[in-house]
N, C-alpha and C positions, 0 to 999 in steps of 0.2 A: 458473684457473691449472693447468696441467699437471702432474706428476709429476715431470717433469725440471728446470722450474723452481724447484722447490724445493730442487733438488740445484745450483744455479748457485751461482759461488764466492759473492757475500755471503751465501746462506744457509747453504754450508759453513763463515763465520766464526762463524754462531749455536749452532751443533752440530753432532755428527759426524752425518756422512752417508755413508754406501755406496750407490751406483747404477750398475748394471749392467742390459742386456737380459739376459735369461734365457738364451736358446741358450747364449752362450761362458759365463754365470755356473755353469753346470750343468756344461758340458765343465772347468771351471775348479777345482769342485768333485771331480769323478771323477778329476780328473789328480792333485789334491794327496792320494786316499788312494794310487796308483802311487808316488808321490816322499815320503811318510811325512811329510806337514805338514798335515794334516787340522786335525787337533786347533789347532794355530797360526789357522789361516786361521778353523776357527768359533770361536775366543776374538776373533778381529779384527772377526767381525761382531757379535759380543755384544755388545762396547761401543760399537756404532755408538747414538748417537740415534735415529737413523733409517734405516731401510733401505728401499731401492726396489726391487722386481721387475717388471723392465719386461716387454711381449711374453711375458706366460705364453698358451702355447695357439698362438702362430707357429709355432712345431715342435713334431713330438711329443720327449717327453723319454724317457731310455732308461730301465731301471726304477730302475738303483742312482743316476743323476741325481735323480731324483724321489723316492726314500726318502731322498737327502742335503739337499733342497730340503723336503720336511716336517718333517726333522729340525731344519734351522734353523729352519723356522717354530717348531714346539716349543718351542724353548728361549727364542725370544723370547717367549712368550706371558705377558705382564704385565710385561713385562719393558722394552718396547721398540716402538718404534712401526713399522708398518710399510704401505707403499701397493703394491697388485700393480697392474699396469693391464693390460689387454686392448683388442684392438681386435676379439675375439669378437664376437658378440650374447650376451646373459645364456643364453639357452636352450642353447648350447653349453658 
């Protein structure tokens, strides 16, 4: 089963789910500290059940992308479940 299947609407009835590719999740990230909703937007993925990071590693991420994107990992950490997927090899 894939990543994204998990995110299909029955399994959005079983708990909250957030899934996004990475690229615009990251531009999506960087734009909301410009527009002062940062804070909003990572309380919204806190209480997700589940979060998907789709396509890490498809583009490179710009640096404050990528400290906002660990960030989140962070604070989910025991917190909340979360799947990255890559279509990398492991050794990249």
């Amino acid at each position: 089963m894939s990543a994204w299947a998990l995110a299909s609407p029955p399994a959005r009835k079983a708990c909250r789910c957030a899934s996004l590719p990475l690229p615009p999740w990251s531009c999506e990230l960087v734009e909301a500290i410009d527009e002062r909703r940062l804070q909003r937007l990572q309380k919204s993925l806190a209480i997700q059940d589940l979060l998907i990071i789709d396509e890490l590693g498809f583009v490179p991420l710009i640096k404050t992308g990528a400290e906002l994107l660990y960030e989140i990992i962070s604070q989910r950490h025991e917190r909340g479940s979360i799947i990255i997927t890559s279509n990398l090899p492991c050794d990249e």
